[in-house]
GUPA-711594 format. One record per residue: residue in one letter; y negated, z, x negated of N, C-alpha, C in turn. Coordinates in steps of 0.02 Angstrom, whole numbers, padded with zeros to 5 digits, always signed. Atoms other than C-alpha are relative to their C-alpha. Last residue first. Example, Ala and Ser with C-alpha at 12.3 -4.5 7.8 and 13.67 -1.06 7.14 Angstrom:
<atoms>
S+00059-00003+00042+00053+00357-00684-00055+00037+00039 A+00059+00000-00045+00225+00390-00615-00060+00000-00045 
</atoms>
This chain:
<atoms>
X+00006+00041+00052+00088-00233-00265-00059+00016-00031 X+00024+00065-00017+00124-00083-00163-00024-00026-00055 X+00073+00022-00011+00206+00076-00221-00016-00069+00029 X+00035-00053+00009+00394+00139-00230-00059-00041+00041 X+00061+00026-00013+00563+00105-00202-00061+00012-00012 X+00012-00072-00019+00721+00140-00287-00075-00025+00029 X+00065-00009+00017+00802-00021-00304-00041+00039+00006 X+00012-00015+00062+00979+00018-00276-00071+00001-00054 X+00059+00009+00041+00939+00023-00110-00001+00033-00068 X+00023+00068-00046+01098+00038+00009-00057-00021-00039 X-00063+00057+00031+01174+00177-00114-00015-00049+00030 X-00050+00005-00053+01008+00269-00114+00051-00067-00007 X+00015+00046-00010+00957+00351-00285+00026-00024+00067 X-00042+00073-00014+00997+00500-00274-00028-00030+00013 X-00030+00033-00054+00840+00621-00297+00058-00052-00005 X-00062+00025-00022+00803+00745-00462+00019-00012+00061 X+00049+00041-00065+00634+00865-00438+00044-00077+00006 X+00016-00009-00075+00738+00984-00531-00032-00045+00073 X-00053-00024-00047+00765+00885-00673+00028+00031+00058 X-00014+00054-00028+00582+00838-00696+00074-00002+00026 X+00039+00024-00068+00546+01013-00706+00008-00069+00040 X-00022-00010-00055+00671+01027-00846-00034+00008+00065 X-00086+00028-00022+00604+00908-00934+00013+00058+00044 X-00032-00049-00028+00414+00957-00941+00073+00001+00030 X-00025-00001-00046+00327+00809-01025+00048+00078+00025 X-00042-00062+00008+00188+00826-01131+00045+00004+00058 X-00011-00036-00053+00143+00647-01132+00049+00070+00001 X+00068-00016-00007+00050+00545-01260+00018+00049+00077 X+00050+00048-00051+00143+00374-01270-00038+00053+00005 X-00045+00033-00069+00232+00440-01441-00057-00016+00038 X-00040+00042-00005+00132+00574-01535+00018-00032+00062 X-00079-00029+00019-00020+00650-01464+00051-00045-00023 X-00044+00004+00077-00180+00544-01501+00037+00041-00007 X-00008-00060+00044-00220+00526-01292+00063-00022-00092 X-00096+00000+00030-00291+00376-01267+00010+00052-00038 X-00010+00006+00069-00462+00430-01179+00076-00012-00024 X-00041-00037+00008-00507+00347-01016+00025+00020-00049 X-00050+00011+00039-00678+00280-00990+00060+00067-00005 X-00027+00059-00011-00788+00290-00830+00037-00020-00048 X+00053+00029-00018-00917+00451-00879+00054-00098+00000 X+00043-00020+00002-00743+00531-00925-00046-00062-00006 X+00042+00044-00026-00575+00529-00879-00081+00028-00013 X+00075-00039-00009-00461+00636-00977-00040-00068+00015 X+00043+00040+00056-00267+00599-00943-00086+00012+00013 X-00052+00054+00010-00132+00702-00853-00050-00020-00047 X+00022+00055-00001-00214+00879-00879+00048-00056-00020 X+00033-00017-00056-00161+01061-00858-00011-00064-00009 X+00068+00024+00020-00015+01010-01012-00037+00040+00063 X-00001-00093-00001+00174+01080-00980-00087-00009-00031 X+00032-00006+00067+00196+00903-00878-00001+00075-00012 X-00035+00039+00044+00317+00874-00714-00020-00005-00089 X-00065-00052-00007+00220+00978-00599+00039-00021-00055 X+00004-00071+00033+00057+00898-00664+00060+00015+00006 X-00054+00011+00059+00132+00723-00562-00021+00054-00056 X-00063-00019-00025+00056+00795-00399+00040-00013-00075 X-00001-00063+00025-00132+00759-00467+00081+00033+00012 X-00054+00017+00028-00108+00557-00479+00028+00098+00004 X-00070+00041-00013-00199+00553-00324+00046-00010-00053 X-00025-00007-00074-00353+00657-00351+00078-00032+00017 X-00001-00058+00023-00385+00611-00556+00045+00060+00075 X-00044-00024+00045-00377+00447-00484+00034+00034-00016 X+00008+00025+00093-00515+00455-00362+00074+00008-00038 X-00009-00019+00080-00461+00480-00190-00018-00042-00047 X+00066-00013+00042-00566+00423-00034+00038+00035-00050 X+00065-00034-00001-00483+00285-00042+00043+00047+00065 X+00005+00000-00064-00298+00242-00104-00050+00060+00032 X+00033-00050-00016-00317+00190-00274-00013-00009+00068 X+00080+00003-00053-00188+00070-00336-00053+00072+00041 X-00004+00034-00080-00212+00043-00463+00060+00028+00002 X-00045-00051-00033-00298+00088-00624+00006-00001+00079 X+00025-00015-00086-00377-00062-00711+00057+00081+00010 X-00081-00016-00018-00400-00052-00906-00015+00038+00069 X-00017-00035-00079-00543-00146-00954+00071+00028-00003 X+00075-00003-00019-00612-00232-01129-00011+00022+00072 X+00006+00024-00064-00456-00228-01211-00061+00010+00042 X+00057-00013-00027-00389-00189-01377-00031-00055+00064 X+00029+00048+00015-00221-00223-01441-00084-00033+00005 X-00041+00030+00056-00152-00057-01498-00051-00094-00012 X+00034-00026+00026-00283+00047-01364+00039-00040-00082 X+00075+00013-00014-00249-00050-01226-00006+00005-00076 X+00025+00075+00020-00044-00048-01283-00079-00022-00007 X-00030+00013+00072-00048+00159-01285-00005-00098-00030 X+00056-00009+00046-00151+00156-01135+00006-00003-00074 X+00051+00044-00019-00017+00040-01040-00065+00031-00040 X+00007+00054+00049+00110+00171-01108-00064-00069+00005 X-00020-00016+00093+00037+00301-01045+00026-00053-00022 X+00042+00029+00027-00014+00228-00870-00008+00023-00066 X-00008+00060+00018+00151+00256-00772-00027-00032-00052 X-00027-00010+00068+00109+00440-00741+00029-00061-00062 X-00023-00071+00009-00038+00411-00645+00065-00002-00050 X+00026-00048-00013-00062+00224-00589+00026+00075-00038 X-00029-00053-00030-00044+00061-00651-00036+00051+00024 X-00004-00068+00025-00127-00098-00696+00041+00055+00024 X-00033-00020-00054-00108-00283-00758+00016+00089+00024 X-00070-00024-00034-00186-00286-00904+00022+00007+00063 X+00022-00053-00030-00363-00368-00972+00066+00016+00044 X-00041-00016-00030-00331-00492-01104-00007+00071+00042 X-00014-00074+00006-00439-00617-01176+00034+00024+00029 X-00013-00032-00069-00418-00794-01212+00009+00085+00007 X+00042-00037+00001-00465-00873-01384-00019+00022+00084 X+00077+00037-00052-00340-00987-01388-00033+00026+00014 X-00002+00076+00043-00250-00893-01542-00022-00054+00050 X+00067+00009+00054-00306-00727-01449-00005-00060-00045 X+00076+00006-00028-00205-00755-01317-00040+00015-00036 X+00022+00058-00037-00035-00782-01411-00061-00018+00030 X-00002+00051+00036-00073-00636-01501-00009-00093-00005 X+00074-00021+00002-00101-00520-01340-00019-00061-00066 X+00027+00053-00033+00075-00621-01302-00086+00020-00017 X+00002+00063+00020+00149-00528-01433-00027-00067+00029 X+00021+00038+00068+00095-00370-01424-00007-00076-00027 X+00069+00003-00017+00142-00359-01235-00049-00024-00070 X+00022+00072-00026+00310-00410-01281-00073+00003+00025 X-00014+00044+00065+00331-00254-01399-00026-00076+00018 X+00030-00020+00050+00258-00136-01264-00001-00058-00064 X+00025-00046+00039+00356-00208-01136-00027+00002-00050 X-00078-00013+00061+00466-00363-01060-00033+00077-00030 X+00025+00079+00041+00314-00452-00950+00058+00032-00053 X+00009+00058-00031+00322-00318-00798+00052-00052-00066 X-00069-00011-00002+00337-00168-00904+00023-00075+00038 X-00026-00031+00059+00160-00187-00982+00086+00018-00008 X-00005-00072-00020+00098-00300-00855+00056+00029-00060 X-00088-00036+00012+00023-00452-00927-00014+00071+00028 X+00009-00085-00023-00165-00491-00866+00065+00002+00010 X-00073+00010-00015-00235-00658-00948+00024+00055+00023 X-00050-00088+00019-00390-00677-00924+00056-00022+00030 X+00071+00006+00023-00489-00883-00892+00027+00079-00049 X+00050-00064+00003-00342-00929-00835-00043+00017-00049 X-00031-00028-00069-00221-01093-00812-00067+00056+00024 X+00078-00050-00021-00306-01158-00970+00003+00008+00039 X+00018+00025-00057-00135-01287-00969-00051+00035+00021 X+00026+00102-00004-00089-01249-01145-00034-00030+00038 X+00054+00032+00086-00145-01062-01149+00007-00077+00012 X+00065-00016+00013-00048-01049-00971-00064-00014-00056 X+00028+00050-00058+00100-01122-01023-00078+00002+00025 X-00005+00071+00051+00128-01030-01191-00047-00003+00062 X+00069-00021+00026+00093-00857-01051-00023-00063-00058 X+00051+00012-00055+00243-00925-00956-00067+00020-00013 X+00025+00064-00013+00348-00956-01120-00072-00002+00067 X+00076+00001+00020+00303-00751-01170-00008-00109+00050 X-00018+00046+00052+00421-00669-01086-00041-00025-00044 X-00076-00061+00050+00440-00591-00918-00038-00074-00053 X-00017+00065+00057+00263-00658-00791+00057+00052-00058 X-00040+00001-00020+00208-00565-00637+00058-00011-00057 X-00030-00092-00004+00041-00494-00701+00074-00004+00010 X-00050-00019+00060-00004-00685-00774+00032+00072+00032 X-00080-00001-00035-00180-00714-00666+00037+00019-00046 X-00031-00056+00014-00375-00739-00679+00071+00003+00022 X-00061+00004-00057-00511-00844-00633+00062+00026-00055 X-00075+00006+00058-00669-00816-00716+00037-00002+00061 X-00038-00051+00006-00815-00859-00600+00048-00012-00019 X-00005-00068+00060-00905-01002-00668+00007+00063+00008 X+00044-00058-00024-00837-01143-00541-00025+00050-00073 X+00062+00015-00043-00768-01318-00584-00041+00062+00041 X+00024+00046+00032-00655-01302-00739-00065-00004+00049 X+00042-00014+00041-00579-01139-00673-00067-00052-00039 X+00078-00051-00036-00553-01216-00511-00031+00003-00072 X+00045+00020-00018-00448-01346-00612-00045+00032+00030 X+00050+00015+00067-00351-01227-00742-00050-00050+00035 X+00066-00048+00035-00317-01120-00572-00018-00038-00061 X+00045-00032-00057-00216-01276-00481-00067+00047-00023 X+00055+00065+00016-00135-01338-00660-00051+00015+00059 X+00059-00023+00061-00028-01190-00691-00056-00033+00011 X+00032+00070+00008+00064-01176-00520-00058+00022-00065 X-00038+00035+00048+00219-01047-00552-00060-00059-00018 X-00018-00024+00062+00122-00896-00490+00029-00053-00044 X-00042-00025+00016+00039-00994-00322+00024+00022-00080 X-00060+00039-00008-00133-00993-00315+00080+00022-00014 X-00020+00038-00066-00270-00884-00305+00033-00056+00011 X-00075+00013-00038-00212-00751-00435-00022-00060+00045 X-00048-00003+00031-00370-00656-00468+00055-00038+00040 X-00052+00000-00079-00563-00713-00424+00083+00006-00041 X-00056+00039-00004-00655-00625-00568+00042-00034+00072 X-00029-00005+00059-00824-00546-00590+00048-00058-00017 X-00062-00033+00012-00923-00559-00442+00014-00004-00050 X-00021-00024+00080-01091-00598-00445+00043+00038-00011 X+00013-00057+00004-01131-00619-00266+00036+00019-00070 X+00060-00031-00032-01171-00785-00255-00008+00073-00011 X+00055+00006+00026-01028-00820-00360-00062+00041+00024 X-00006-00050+00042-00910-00770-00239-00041-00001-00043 X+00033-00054-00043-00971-00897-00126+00005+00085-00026 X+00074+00023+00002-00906-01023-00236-00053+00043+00009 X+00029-00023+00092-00749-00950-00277-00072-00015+00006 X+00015-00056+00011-00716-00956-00092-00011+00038-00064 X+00040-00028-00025-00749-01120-00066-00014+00071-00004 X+00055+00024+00012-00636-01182-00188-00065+00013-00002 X+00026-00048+00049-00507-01063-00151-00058-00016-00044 X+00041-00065-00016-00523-01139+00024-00017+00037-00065 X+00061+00001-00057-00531-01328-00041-00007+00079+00009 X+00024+00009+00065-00362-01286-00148-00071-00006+00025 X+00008+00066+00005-00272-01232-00003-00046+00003-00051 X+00045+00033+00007-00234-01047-00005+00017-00082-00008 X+00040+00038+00044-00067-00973-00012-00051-00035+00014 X-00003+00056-00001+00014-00820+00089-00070-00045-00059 X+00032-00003-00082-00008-00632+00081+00001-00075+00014 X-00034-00066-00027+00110-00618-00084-00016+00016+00066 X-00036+00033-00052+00093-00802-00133+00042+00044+00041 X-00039+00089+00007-00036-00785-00278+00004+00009+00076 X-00077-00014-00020-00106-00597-00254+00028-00047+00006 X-00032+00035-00066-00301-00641-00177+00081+00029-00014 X-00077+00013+00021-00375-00503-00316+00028-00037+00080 X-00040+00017-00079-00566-00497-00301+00067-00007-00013 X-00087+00050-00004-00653-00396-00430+00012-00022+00061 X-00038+00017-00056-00838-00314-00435+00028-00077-00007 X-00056+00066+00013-00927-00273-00591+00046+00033+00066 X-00085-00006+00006-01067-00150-00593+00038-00036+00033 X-00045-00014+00053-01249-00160-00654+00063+00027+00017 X-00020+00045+00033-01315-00270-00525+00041+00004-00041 X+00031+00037+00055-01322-00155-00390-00002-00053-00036 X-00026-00040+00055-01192-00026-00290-00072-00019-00060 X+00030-00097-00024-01268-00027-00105+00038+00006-00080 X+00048-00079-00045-01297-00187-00101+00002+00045-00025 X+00048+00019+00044-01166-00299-00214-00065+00038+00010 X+00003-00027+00057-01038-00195-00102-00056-00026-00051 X+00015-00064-00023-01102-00273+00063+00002+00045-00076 X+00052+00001+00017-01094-00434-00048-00010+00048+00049 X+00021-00032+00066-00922-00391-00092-00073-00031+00006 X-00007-00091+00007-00869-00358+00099-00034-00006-00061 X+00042-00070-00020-00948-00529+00137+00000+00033-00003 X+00072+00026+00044-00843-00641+00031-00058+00056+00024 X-00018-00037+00053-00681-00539+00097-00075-00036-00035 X+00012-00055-00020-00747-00608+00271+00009+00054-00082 X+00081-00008+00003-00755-00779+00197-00013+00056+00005 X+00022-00004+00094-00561-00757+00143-00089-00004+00036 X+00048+00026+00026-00525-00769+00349-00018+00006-00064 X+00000+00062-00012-00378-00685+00373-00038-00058+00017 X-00021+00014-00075-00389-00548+00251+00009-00070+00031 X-00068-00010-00045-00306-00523+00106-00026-00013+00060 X+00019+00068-00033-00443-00563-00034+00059-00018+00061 X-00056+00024-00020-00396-00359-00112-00047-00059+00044 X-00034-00014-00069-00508-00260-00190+00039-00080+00028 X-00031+00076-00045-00575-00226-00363+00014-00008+00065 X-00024+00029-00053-00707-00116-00411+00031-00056-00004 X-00042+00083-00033-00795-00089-00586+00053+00036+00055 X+00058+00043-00014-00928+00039-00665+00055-00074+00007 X-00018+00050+00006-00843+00211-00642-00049-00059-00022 X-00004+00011+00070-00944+00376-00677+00026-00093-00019 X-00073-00075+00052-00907+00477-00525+00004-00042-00065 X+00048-00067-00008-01089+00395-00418+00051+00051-00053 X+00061+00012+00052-00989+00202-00456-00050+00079-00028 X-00011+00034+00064-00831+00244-00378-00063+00013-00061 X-00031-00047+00045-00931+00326-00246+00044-00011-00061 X+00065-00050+00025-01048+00189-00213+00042+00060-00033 X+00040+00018+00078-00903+00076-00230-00050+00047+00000 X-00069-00011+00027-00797+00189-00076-00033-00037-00089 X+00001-00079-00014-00958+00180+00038+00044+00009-00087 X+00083-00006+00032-00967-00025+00009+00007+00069-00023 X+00009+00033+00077-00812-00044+00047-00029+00019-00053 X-00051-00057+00026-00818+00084+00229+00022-00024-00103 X+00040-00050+00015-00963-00031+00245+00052+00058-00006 X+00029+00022+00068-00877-00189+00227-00028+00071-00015 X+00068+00019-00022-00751-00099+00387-00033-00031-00083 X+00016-00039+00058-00559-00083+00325-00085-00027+00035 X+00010-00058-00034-00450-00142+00486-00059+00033-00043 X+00035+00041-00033-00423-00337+00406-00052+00075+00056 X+00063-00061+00017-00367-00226+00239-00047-00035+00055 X+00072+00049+00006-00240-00381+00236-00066+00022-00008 X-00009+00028+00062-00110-00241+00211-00052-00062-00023 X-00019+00086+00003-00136-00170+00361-00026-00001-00056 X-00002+00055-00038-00150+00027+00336+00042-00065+00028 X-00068-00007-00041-00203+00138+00204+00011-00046+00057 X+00008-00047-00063-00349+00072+00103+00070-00013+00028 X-00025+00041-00040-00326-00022-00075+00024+00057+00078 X+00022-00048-00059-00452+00011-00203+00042-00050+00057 X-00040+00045-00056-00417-00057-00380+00026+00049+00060 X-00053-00004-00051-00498+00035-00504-00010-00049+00045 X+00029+00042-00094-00599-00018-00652+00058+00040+00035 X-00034-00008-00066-00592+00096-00812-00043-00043+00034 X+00029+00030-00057-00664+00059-00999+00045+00006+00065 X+00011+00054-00040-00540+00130-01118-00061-00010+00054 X+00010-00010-00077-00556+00261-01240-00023-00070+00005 X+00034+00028-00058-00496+00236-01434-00006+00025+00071 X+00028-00058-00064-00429+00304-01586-00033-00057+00046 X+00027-00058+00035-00362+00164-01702-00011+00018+00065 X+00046-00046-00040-00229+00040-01668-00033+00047-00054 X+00044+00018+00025-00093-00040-01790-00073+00007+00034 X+00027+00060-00005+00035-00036-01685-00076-00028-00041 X-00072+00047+00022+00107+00116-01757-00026-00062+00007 X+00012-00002+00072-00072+00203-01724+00085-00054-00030 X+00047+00056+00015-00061+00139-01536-00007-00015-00067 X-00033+00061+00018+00125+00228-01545-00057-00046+00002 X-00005+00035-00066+00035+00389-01554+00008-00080-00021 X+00067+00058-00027+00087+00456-01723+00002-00013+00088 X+00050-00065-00015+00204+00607-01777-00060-00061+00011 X+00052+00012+00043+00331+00479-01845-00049+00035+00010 X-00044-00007+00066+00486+00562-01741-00049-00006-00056 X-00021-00079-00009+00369+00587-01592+00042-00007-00077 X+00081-00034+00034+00293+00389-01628+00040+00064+00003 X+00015+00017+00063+00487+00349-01628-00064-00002-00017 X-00062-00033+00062+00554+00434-01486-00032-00012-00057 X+00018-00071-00028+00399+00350-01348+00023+00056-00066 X+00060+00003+00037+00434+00178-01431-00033+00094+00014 X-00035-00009+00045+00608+00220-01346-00050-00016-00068 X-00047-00064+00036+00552+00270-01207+00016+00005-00047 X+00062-00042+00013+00432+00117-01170+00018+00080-00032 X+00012+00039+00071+00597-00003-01211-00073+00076-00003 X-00026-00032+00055+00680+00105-01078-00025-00013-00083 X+00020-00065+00003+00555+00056-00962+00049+00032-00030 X+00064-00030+00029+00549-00103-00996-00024+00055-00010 X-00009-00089-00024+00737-00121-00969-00078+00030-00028 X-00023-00012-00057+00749-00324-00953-00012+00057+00020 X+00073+00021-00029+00647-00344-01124+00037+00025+00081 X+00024-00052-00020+00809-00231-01179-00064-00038+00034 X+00018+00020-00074+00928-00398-01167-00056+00097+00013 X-00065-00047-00035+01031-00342-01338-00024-00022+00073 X-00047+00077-00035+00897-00487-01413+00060+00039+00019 X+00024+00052-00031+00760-00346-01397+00055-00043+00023 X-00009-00019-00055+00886-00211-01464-00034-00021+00050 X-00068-00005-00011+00892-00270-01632+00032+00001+00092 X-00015+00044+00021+00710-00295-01642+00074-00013+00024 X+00027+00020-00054+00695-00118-01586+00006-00099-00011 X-00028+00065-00017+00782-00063-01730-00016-00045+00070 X+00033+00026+00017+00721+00104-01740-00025-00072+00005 X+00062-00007-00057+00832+00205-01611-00054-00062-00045 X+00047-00037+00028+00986+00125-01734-00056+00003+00044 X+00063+00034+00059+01090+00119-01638-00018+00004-00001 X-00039+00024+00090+01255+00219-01568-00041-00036-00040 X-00032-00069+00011+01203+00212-01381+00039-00025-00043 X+00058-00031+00036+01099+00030-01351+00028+00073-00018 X+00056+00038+00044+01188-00096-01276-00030+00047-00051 X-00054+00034+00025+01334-00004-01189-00028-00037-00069 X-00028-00046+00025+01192+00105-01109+00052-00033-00090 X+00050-00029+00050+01095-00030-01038+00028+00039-00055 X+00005+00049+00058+01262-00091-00959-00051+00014-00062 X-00068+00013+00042+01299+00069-00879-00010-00049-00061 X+00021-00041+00065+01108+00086-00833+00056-00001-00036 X+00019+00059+00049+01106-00091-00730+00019+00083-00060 X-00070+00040+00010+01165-00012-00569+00003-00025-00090 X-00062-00061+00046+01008+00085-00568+00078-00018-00035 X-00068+00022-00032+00900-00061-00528+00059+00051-00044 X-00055+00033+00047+00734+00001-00555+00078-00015+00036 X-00090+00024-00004+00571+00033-00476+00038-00011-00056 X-00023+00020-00063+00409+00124-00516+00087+00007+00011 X+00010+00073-00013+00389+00185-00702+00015+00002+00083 X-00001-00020-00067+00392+00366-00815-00027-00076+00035 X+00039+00046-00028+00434+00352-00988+00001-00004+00074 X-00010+00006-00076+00535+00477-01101-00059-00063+00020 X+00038+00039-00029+00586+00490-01269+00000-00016+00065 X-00045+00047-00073+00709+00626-01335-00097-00035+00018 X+00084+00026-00041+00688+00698-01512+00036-00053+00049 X+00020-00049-00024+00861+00807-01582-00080-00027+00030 X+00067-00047+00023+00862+00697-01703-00011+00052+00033 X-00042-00042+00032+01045+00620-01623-00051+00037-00041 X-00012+00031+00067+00925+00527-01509+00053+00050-00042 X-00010-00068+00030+00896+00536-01327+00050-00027-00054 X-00027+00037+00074+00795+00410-01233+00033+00065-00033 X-00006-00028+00065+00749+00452-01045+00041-00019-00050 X-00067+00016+00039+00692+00372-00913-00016+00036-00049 X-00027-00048+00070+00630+00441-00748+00053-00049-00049 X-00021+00011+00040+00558+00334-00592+00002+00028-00055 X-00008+00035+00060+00423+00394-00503+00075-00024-00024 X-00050+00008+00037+00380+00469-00339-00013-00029-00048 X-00043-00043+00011+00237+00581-00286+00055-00030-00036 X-00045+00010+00046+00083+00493-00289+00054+00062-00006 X-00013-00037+00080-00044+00552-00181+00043-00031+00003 X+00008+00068+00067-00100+00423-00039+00026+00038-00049 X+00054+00033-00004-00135+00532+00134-00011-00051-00071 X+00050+00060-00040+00011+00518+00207-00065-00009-00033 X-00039+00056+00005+00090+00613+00045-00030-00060+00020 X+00020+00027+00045-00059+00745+00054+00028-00079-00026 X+00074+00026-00019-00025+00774+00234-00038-00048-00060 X-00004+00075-00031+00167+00790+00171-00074+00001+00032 X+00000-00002-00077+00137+00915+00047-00030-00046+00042 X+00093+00011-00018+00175+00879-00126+00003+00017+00071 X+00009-00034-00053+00352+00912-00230-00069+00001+00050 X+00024-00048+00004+00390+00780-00337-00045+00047+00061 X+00055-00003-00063+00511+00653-00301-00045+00068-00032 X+00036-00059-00015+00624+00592-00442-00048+00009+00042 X+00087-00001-00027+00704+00439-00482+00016+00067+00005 X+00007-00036-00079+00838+00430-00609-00054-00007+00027 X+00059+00012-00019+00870+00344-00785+00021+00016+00075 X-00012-00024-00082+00951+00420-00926-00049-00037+00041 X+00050+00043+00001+01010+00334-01117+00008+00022+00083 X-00013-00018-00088+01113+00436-01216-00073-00029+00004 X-00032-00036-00007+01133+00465-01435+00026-00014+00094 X-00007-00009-00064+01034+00329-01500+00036+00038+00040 X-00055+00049-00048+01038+00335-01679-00022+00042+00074 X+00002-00026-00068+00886+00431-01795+00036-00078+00046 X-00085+00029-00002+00924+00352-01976-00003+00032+00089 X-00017+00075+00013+00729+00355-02003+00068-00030+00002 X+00019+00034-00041+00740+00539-01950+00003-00071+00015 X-00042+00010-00063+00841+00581-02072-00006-00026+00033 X-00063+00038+00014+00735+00512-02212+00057+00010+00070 X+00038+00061+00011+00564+00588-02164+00067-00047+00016 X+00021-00003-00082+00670+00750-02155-00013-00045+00035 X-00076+00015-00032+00733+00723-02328-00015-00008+00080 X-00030+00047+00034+00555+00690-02390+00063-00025+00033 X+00046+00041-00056+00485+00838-02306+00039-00054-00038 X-00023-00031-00088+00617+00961-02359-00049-00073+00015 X-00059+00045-00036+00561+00870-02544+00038+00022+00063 X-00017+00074+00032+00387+00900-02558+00076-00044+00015 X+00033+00033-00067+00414+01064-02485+00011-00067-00013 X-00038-00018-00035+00522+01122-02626-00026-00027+00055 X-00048+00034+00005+00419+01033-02752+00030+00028+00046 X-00063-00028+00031+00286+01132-02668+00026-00045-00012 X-00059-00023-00023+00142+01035-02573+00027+00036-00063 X+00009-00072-00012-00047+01032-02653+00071+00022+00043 X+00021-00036+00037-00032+00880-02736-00002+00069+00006 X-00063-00019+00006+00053+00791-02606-00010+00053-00056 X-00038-00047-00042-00120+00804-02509+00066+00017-00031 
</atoms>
């Protein structure tokens, strides 16, 4: 290929190459935003808010990343840390305290595939890829889903399953756990053999199990050839899930909560989980997701992510597709939307017709630079909310 440039080309590209690689941090933004939807659509589950950050470099290339909550208070300091260096230097700007700003860390991997003309899976050493999809189905409501009929379950996997999918999770919330045993053998019915059904209990978010019930209720999960029971103990107890796991053969499953890597050590030592399931902003970001996928592959533990929704899920496809993964959930899905249905409000905000291409149940990582998102700045500027001064935490979704 250099063969056929110009010395004159040859070197424009060269120097260019070179600037870039000196690309400093110029401004560092982070806002929520509402996007415009109509309130029937609101009640009925679309996705409207997000979280806005943006990276902006003296290149003239700005990195963005779109996330839940944040603590706005915090952007002064962020700022202080990171405006004037080198955008590259990520290393540098780990031990500055960026694992804290995951979603500036995703921005700023965002800058530097766009500067390198790669999608940051190819930086990571990735090749092309589409993911495997499960969703995670969580009805409007009570939160225990004690209102949700098995057969409204059931209904909701057949369709899942009839648009291409081939995995279901749902929620072990109610107040009986046997009753959550029975919705997934209503679902084992009407979907088959060939597709994978999740249970997520949520540690110590609807209260904790006794060791006896998660006992029993791994048991009975079996029967119906579930997949995984997730979480059923508390987040700090390692030794609770490495004994189920020892005495049932459904995987057992946990980690989404977890900054760092020691609490993922712990785990591996103490065979806490069977999957490990970092969240991509959760666990420090992109860089710390790499490194624990490492950690779990040196005990030969796999890693299936903790998931998002809609505009959130660029970088999370950018890591899938870096460390490879054998699911990538998308949650939460509030039936009877699909996906494609509920993330559709965040278009306004892109200059694309499409967020991400779903097809026959995999999602493709898009190979645009960066995470892969044509974003539409000044659209997102318009759609600009104060944060509220009583809730610096901007609020958003359920767990």
């Amino acid at each position: 290929m250099l063969a056929s440039l110009s010395r004159r080309t040859f070197l424009a590209t060269l120097s260019a190459a070179s600037a870039a690689s000196q690309a400093k941090i110029r401004n560092v933004e982070i806002f929520p935003i509402e996007i415009p939807t109509p309130r029937e659509e609101l009640e009925a589950g679309k996705y409207a808010r997000y979280t806005f950050y943006e990276v902006e470099t003296d290149a003239g290339v700005r990195g963005y990343c779109f996330d839940r909550g944040a603590d706005f208070r915090a952007l002064d300091r962020i700022r202080r840390a990171l405006v004037g260096q080198d955008l590259f230097d990520v290393g540098r700007h780990l031990k500055a305290g960026l694992a804290q700003w995951a979603g500036v860390e995703h921005a700023i991997w965002d800058a530097i595939g766009k500067i390198a003309g790669e999608p940051v899976y190819r930086l990571f050493g990735g090749g092309p890829s589409r993911l495997r999809v499960y969703l995670t189905c969580v009805w409007k409501g009570k939160a225990d889903q004690s209102h949700v009929t098995f057969q409204q379950q059931a209904d909701m996997a057949l369709r899942i399953r009839k648009a291409g999918y081939s995995g279901l999770k749902i929620r072990a919330w109610r107040p009986n756990p046997i009753h959550d045993v029975d919705a997934c053998g209503e679902i084992r019915a009407a979907v088959g053999p060939d597709f994978s059904i999740m249970v997520d209990r949520t540690a110590d978010l609807n209260g904790l199990w006794s060791y006896p019930t998660a006992l029993a209720v791994a048991r009975a999960l079996e029967k119906h050839n579930v997949a995984w029971l997730e979480e059923p103990f508390a987040r700090d107890d390692f030794f609770s899930p490495a004994r189920l796991a020892r005495e049932v053969d459904i995987a057992i499953t946990g980690g989404e909560r977890f900054q760092g890597l020691d609490a993922y050590r712990e785990c591996c030592v103490q065979a806490s989980y069977d999957i490990l399931q970092p969240d991509p902003i959760l666990c420090g970001g992109l860089s710390m997701i790499r490194k624990i996928a490492a950690l779990a592959e040196s005990f030969h533990r796999p890693i299936v992510m903790h998931g998002a929704m809609g505009l959130r899920v660029a970088g999370w496809l950018q890591a899938g597709a870096a460390i490879g993964v054998p699911w990538q959930e998308l949650a939460i899905v509030t039936p009877p939307f699909l996906p494609e249905e509920q993330w559709s409000p965040a278009l306004k905000v892109l200059n694309s017709k499409s967020l991400f291409t779903i097809r026959d149940g995999y999602i493709d990582v898009p190979p645009s630079p960066g995470l892969g998102l044509d974003v539409n700045r000044d659209a997102v500027r318009e759609f600009r909310i104060p944060p509220s001064p009583l809730r610096p935490f901007y609020p958003q979704y359920p767990e």
